[in-house]
C-alpha positions in Angstrom: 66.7 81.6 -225.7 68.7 79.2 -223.5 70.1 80.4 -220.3 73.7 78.9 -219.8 74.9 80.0 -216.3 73.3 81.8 -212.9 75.8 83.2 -210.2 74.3 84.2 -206.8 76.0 86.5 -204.9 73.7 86.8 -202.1 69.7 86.7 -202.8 67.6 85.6 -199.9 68.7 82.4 -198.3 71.3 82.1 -201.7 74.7 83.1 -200.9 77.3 82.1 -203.3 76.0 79.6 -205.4 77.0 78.9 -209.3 74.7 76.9 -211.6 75.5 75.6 -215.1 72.3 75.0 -217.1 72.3 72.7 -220.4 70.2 72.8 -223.4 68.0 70.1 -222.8 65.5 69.0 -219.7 67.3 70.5 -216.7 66.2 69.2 -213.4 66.8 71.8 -210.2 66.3 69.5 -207.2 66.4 70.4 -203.7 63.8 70.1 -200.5 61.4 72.2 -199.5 62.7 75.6 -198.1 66.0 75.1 -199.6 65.5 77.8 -202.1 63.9 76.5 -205.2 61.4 79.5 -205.9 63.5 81.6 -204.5 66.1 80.9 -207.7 62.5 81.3 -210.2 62.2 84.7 -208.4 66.2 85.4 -208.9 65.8 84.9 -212.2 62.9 86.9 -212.9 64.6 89.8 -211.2 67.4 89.6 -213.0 65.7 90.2 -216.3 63.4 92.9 -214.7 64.6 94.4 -211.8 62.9 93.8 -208.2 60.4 96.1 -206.7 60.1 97.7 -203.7 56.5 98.3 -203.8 54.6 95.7 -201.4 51.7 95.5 -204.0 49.0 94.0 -201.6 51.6 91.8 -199.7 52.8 91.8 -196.5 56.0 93.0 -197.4 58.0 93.8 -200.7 60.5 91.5 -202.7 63.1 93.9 -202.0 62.6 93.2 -198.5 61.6 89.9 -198.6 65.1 88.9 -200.4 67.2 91.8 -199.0 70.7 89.7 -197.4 69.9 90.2 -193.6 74.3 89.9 -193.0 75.0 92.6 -195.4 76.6 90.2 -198.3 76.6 92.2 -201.5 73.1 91.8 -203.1 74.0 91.0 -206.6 73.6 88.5 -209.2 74.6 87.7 -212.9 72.8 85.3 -215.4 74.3 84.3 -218.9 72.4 83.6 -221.5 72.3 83.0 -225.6 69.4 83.9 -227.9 67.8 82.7 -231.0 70.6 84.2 -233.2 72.8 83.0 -231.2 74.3 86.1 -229.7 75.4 86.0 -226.2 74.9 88.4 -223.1 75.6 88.2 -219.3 73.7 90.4 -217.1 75.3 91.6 -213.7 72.3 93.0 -211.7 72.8 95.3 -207.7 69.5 95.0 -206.6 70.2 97.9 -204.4 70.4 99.8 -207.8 67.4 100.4 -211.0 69.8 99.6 -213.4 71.9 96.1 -214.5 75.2 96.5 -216.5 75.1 94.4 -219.7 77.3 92.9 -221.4 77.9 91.2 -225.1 80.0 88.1 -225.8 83.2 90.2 -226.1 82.5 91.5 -222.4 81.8 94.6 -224.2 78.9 97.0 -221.9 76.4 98.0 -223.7 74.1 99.0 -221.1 73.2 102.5 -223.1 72.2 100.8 -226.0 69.0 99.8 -224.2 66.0 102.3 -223.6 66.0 103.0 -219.6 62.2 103.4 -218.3 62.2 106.1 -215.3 59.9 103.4 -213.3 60.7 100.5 -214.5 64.8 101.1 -215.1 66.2 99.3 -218.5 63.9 97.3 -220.8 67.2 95.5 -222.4 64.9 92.1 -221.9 61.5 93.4 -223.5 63.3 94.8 -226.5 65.7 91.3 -226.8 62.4 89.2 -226.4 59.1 91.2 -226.5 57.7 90.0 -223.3 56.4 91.8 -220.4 57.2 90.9 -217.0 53.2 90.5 -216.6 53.4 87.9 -220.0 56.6 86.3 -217.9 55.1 85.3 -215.2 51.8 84.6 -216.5 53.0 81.7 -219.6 57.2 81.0 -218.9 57.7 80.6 -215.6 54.7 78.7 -213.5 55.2 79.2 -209.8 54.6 76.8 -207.1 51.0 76.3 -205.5 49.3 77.4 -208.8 46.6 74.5 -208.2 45.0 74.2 -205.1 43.0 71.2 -204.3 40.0 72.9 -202.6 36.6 73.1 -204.8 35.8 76.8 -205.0 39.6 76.7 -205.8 38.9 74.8 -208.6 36.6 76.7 -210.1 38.7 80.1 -209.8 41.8 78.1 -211.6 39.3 77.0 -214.4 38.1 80.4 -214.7 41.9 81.7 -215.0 42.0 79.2 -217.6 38.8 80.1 -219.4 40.1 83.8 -219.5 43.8 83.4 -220.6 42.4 81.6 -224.0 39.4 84.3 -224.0 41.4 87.5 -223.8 45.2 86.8 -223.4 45.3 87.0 -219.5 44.5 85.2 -216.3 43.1 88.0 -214.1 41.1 89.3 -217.2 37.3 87.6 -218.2 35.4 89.8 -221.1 31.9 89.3 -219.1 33.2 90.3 -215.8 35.0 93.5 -218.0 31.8 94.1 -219.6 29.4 93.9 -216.9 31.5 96.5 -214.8 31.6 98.7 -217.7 27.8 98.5 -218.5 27.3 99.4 -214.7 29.7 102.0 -214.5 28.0 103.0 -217.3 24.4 103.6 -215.4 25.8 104.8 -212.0 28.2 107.4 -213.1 26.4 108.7 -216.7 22.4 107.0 -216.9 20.4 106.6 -219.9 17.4 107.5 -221.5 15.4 105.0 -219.6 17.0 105.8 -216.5 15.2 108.5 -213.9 17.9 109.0 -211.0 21.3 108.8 -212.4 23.1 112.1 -213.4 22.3 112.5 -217.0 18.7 112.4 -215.5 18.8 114.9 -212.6 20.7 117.0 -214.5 19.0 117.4 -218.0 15.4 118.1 -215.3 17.7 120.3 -213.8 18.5 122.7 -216.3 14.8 122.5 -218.0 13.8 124.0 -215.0 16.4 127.3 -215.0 15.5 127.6 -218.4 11.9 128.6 -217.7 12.7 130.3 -214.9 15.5 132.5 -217.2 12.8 133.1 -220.1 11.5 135.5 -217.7 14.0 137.8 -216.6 14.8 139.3 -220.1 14.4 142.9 -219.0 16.4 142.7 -215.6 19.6 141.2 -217.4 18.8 144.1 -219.9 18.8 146.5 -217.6 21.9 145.2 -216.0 23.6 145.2 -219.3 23.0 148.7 -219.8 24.4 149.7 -216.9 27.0 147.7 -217.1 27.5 149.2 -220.6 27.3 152.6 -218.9 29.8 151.8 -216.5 32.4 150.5 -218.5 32.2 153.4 -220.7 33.1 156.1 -217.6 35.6 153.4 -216.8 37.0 153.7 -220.3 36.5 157.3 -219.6 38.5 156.6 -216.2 41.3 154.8 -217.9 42.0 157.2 -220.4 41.3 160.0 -217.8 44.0 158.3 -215.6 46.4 157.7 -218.0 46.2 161.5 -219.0 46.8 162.4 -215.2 49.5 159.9 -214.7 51.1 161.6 -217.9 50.8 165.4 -216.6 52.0 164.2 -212.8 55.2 163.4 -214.6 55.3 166.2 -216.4 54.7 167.9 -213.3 57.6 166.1 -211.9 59.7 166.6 -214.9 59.0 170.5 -214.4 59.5 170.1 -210.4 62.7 168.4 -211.7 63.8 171.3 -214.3 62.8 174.3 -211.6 65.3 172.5 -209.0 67.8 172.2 -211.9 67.2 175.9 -213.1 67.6 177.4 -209.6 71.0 175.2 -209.3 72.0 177.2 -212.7 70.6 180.3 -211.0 72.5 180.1 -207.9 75.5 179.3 -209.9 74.6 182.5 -212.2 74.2 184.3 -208.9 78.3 183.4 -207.7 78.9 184.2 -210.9 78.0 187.5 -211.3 79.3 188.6 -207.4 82.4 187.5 -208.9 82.2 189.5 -212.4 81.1 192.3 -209.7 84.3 191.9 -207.6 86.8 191.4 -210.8 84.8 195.0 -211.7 86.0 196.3 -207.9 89.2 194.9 -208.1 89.6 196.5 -211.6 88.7 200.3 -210.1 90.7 199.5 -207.6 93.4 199.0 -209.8 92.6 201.8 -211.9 92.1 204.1 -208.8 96.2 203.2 -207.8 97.4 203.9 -211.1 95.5 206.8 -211.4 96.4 208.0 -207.9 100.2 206.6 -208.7 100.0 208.8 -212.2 98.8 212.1 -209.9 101.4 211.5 -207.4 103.8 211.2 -210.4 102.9 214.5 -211.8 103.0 216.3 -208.4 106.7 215.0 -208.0 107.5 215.9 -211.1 106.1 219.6 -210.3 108.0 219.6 -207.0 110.8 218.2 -208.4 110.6 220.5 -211.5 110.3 223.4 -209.0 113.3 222.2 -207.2 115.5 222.1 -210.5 114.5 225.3 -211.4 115.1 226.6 -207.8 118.2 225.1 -207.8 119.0 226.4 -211.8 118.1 229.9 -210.9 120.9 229.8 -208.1 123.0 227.8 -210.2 122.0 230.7 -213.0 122.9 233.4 -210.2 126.0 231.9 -209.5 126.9 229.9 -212.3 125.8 230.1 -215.7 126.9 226.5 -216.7 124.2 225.0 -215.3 121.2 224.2 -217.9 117.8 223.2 -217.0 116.1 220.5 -218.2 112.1 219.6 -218.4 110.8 217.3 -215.8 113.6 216.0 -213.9 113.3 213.7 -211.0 114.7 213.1 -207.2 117.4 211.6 -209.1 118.3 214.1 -211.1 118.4 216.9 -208.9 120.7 214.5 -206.5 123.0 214.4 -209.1 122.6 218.6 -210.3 123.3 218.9 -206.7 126.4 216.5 -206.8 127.4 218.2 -210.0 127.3 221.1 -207.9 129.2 220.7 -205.3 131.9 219.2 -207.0 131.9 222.5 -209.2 131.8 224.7 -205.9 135.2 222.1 -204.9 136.8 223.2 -207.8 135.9 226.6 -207.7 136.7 226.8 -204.0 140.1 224.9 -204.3 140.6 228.1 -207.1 140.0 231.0 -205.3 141.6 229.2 -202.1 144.7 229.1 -204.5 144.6 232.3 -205.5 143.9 233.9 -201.8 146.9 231.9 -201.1 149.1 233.1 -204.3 148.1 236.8 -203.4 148.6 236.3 -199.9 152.2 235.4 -200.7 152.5 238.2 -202.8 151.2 240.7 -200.6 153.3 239.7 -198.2 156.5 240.4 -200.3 155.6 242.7 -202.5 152.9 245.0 -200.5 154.1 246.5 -197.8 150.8 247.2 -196.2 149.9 245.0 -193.7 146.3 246.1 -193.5 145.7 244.8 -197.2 147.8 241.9 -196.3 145.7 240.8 -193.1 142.4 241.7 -195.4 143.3 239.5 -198.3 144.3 237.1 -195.7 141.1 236.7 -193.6 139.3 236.2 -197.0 140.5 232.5 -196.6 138.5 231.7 -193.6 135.8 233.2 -195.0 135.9 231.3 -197.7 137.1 228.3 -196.3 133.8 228.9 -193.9 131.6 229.7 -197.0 132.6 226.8 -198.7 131.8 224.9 -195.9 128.7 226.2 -194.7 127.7 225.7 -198.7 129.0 222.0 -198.7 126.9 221.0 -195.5 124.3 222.7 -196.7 124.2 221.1 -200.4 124.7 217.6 -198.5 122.0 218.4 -196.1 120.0 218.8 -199.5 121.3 215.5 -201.2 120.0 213.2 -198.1 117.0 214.9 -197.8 116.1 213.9 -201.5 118.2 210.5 -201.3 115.3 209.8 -197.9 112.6 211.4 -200.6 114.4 208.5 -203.2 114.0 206.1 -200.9 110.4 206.5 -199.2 109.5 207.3 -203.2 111.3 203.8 -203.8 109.1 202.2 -201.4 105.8 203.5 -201.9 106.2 202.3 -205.9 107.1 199.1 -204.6 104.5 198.9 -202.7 102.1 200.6 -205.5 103.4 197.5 -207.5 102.9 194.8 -205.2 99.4 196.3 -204.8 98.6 196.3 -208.8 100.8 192.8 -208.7 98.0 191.1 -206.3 95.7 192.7 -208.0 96.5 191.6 -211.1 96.9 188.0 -209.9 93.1 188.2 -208.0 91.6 189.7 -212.0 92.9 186.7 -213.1 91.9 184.1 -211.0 88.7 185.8 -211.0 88.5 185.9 -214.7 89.3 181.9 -215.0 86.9 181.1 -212.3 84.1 183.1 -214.3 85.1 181.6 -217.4 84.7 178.1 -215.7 81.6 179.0 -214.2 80.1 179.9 -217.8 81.1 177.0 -219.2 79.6 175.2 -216.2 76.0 177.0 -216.4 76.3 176.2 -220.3 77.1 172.6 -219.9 74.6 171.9 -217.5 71.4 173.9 -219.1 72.6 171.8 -222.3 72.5 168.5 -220.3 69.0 170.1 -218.9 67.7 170.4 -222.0 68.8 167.1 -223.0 67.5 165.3 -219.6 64.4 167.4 -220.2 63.9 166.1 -224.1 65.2 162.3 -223.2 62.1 162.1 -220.5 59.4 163.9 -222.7 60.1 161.0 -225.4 60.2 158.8 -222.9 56.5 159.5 -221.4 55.1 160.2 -225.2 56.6 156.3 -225.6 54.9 155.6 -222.2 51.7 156.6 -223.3 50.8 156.3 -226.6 47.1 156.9 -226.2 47.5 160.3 -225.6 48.6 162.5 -228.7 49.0 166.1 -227.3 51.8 168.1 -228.1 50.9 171.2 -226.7 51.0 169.4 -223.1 54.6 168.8 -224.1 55.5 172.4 -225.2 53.9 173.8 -222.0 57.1 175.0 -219.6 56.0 176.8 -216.6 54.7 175.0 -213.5 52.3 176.9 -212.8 50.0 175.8 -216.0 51.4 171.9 -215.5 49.5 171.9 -211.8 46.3 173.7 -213.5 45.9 170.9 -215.5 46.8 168.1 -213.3 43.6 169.9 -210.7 41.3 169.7 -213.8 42.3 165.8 -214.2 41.7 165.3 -210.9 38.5 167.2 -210.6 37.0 165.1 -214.4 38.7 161.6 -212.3 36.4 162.8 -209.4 33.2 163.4 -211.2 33.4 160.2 -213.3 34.0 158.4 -210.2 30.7 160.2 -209.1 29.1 159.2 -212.0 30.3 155.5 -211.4 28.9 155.7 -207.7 25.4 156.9 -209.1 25.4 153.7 -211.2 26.4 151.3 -208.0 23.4 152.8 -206.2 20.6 152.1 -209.6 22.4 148.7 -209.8 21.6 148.2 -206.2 18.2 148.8 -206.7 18.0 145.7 -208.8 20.6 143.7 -207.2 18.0 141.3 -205.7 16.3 140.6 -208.3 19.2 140.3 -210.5 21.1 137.5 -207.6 18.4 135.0 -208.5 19.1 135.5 -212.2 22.9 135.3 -212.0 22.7 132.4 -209.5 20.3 130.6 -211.8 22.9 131.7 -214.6 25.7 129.9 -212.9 24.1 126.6 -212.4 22.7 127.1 -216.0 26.3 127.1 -216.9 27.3 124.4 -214.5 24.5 122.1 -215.6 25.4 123.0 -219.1 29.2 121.7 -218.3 28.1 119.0 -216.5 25.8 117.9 -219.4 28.3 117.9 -221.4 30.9 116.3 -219.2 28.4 113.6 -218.7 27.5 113.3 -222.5 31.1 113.2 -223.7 31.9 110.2 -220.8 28.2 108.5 -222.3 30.2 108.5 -225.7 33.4 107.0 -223.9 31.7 104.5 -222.3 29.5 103.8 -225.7 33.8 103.5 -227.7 35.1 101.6 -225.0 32.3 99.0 -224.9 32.6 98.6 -229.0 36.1 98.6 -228.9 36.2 95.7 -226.0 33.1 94.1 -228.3 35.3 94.2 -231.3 38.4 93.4 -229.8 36.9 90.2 -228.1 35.5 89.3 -231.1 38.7 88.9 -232.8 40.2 87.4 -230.4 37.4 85.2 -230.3 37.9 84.9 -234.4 41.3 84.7 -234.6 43.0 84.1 -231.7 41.0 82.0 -229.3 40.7 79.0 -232.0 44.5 79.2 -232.1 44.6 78.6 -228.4 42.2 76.3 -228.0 43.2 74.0 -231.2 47.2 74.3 -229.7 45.3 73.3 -226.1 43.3 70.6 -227.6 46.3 68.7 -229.3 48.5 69.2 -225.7 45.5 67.8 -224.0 45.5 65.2 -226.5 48.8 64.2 -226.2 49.6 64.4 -222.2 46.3 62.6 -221.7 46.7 59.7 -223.9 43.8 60.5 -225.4 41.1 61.0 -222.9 40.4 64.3 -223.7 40.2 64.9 -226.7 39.3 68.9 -227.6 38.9 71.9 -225.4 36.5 74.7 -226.1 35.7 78.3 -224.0 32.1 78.9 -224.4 31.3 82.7 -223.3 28.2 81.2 -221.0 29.8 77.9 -219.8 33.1 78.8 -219.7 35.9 75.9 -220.6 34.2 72.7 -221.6 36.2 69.8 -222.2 35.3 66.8 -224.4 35.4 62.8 -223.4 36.5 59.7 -224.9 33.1 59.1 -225.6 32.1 62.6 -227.7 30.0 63.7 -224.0 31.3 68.0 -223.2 31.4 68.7 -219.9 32.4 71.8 -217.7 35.8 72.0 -216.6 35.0 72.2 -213.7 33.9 68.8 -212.8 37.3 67.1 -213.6 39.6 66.4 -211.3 42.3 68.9 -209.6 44.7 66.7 -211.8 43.1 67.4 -214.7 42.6 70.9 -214.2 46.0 71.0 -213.4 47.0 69.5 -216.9 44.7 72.1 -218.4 46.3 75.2 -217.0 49.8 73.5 -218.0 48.6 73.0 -221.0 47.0 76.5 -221.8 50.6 78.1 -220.7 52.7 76.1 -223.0 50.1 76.3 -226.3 51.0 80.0 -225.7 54.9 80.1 -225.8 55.2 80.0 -229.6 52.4 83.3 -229.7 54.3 85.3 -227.1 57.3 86.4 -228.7 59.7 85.5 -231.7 61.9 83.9 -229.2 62.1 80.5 -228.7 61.9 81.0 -224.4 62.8 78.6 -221.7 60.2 76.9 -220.3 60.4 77.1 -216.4 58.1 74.8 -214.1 58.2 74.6 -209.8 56.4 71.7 -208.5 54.0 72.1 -211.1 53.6 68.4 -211.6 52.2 67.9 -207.5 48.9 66.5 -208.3 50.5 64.4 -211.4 49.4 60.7 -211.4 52.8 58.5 -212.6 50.9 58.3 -216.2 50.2 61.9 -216.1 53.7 62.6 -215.2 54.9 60.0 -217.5 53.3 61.8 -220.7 54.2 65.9 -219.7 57.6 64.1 -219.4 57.6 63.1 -223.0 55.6 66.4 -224.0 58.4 68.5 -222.4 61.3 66.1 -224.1 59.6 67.1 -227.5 59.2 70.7 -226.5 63.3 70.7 -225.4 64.4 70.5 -229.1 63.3 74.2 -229.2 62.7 75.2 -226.0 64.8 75.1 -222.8 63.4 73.1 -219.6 64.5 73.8 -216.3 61.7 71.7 -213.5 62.1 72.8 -209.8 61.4 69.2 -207.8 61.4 68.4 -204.5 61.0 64.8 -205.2 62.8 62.0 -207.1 60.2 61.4 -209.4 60.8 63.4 -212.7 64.6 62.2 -212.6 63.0 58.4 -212.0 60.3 58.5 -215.1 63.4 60.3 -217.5 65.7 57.7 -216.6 62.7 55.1 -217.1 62.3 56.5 -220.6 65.6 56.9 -221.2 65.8 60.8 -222.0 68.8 63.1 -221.4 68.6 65.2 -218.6 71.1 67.7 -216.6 70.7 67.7 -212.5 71.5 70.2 -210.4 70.9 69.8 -206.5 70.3 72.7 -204.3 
């Protein structure tokens, strides 16, 4: 991997700044406080993300590198990898995420798993190295080495651990002597008296004694127990019956309510069939009184006709009668009459006049003449008092026509309402029947619908008769006797409370005791199952440190050997980790002695050394190597040889040196290697 261009937008005290890296040794020069690790940390971020968690410091990197003037707090880094594939990575620290990017500016930030805590792990999948591994072998931060003595010895212990198990903060004895103490203060062991496994396996050998004892209380408690939950079975199946019958109850309260609608209904009903019958008799009783009346005129009238036929018969004989004539028709036999008694009168008046005339001229008595002539008068009176007395008769009987007229109109109207109320009434019944029948159908319906439902509801209880009992009355008989069995069981249940009272003394101690019996019993188990953890986890850290001691720890320590070798011209020769004296370097001379005892320079070359015979192990990746004043406590021979070291190293890996001083450029110019400069 070889990183070919950082741009700072603002990070920390950067603002604005562009660096172009090369291939080769790159040197990034600049005096203290002008930002060297401040760039190492940039770049770490970049690939990681920066945290806001403090992490045992003061404050966090967020807000240690937060722009204080509000400058967008943002970065980018390109970079090339081992098959040669290109990427630039723009990174808002005020956001988890980066957007990345492929040579042909392409993003393909999705294409990388995104870790809810961590954000995107687009750099552990391209290289396989944590952020932990990062810092711990690529990148070696300022101050690693400090000259003080018991500073010394911690840095050679950091040393001793990264070739025994892979990392700095990590020693196998220190692992396994916490473990094996963990081990006796949380769990114990068989020669232990006072730990837990102890206390509680005395513990419970104790309950159990006591427990062998009280056989026949716990049996007697069980058998009332068993006694009780049989009359609450009873109870149950008691209650379930009851709950059934109270809706059936309610279903029958329900019905009755629904029924006496339908009766009240039935009721209007038949006070309406009773008034269509009143209306009909009084119907019946009009016609019937209209027909009488009818008759009775007709005898009246008949009487008339033949009254009037008998003097018509007296006087007239052209008259003939006719069965049962009306009003009418003796209006018009009187009519007919009087214009017969015209003609008859305008006659004889004729004739008294003709004989008049010829009594006058041809009789000669005047008494016959003045007796034939006052026979006009008298028939002109006659006549008269005949005509007034036959028109007298025709408006009497046209009045009759007329009060007859209005009393059958008025009979009609009467049998016309009538009529109109039988009707209405009729419809209204008709509706009310189909009414009562609809409903009692819907009843019946309502009433089977719920009766499945409950069977569904309960179905424990297989009675049909309950079902095919209808009247209330039996319903509430049965739902007393439920109560009355729910009340004696419950009697029942109260006699067993007051025998288990009896024993519940003696019976606390027992289920007390059973209680820590079980608890012990858990914790025994608890504590045996975390005995066989700890017994895994120390065979697992046993067998895992022995091969790294087989397998990987030669590596490390062969690799550290030859870089010793090489950077110290030879003065040290090989360097071994020992599990009881730690890292033990060997002289010129074949004499092994503690690390240590060399000096801060040395231990310094050590450390270096450890870091870079790990790069190759770390990860496929051919990664920069990344160094801030790491060469401090470097003599000019020292310096002179990690120089040439790191110039080998450069044909594969990338260098980039943080300096404050002129001495690195100095020696490469000395030696005449290629280097690229860039000054803060």
């Amino acid at each position: 991997m070889k990183i070919k261009k950082i741009k700072i937008n603002a990070y920390g005290t950067l603002k604005t700044k562009e660096i172009n890296l090369k291939n080769n040794i790159n040197i990034i020069y600049g005096k203290n406080e002008s930002g060297k690790s401040t760039l190492l940390n940039f770049i770490k971020n970049i690939f990681y993300g920066i945290s806001k968690n403090k992490n045992g410091k003061e404050i966090s990197d967020y807000e240690k590198y937060l722009p204080w003037s509000g400058e967008e707090f943002s970065g980018k880094i390109e970079y090339e990898l081992q098959d040669q594939n290109s990427y630039e990575i723009y990174r808002d620290f005020t956001k988890k995420n980066p957007k990345i990017f492929n040579d042909k500016l392409e993003e393909i930030t999705q294409e990388y798993k995104i870790d809810k805590k961590d954000g995107s792990q687009f750099f552990i999948e391209q290289t396989g190295i944590s952020e932990q591994t990062y810092s711990s072998t690529i990148m070696s931060a300022q101050q690693e080495v400090i000259l003080d003595k018991q500073s010394q010895n911690i840095l050679v212990q950091r040393i001793a651990n990264l070739g025994g198990t892979g990392q700095e903060e990590l020693s196998f004895k220190k692992v396994l002597d916490r473990l094996n103490r963990r081990w006796v203060e949380e769990v114990g062991t068989t020669r232990t008296q006072d730990r837990p496994i102890n206390l509680v396996q005395n513990r419970l050998k104790q309950v159990d004694v006591v427990l062998k004892d009280s056989n026949s209380h716990l049996e007697s408690k069980e058998d009332l127990q068993e006694k009780r939950n049989k009359i609450l079975q009873e109870i149950k199946q008691e209650k379930e019956a009851n709950n059934l019958i109270s809706k059936l109850n309610m279903l029958t309260s329900s019905n009755q309510i629904a029924k006496e609608q339908i009766n009240i209904k039935n009721k209007i009903k038949n006070e309406n069939q009773e008034k269509l019958k009143k209306i009909i008799e009084q119907k019946q009783e009009i016609i019937q009184k209209n027909e009488i009346e009818k008759i009775e005129l007709k005898e009246k009238s008949k009487k008339s006709i033949n009254k009037i036929e008998n003097k018509n018969k007296q006087e007239n004989n052209t008259i003939n009668y006719i069965e049962e004539k009306t009003n009418e028709q003796i209006k018009k036999q009187l009519n007919k009459k009087m214009k017969t008694n015209k003609i008859l009168f305008s006659i004889i008046f004729i004739l008294l006049i003709i004989i008049n005339i010829i009594n006058f001229i041809f009789i000669p008595n005047k008494i016959i003449n003045y007796f034939i002539l006052t026979l006009v008068p008298i028939e002109i009176i006659l006549f008269i008092i005949n005509y007034l007395k036959n028109n007298k008769k025709i408006k009497i009987i046209e009045k009759k026509l007329e009060i007859e007229k209005q009393e059958n109109q008025k009979r009609q109207e009467q049998i016309n309402l009538l009529d109109s109320q039988i009707q209405l009434l009729k419809e209204e019944i008709e509706k009310q029947e189909k009414e009562i029948q609809n409903e009692q159908e819907q009843i019946n319906i309502k009433i089977k619908e719920e009766k499945q439902k409950i069977k569904e509801q309960y179905p424990n209880i297989q009675s049909e008769e309950l079902f095919l009992i209808q009247e209330k009355n039996q319903i509430e008989q049965l739902l007393k006797k439920s109560d009355e069995k729910i009340m004696n069981y419950q009697i029942q249940l109260n006699s067993i409370q007051f025998e288990e009272n009896t024993i519940t003394e003696q019976l606390e101690k027992i289920v007390l005791l059973k209680e820590e019996q079980q608890q012990l019993q858990e914790q025994l188990n608890l504590l045996e199952e975390k005995n066989v953890c700890f017994q895994k986890t120390k065979e697992l850290l046993e067998t895992a440190y022995e091969k790294m001691k087989n397998n990987v720890t030669p590596k490390f320590t062969q690799n550290l050997s030859n870089i010793v070798k090489n950077i110290s011209s030879g003065k040290y020769k090989r360097v071994s980790i020992h599990e009881e004296k730690g890292l033990v370097v060997e002289l010129e001379n074949g004499q092994y002695i503690p690390a240590h005892l060399l000096s801060t320079g040395t231990i310094d070359q050590l450390y270096l050394s450890l870091r870079l015979s790990m790069l190759d192990e770390i990860s496929e990746e051919k990664m920069p190597i990344i160094l801030d004043e790491t060469f401090a406590y470097f003599d000019e021979e020292r310096l002179k040889n990690i120089l040439l070291f790191l110039a080998e190293k450069a044909k594969e890996h990338q260098i980039i040196l943080f300096t404050c001083t002129s001495r690195e450029k100095e020696i490469l110019e000395q030696l005449g290697l290629a280097y690229n400069l860039i000054e803060l």
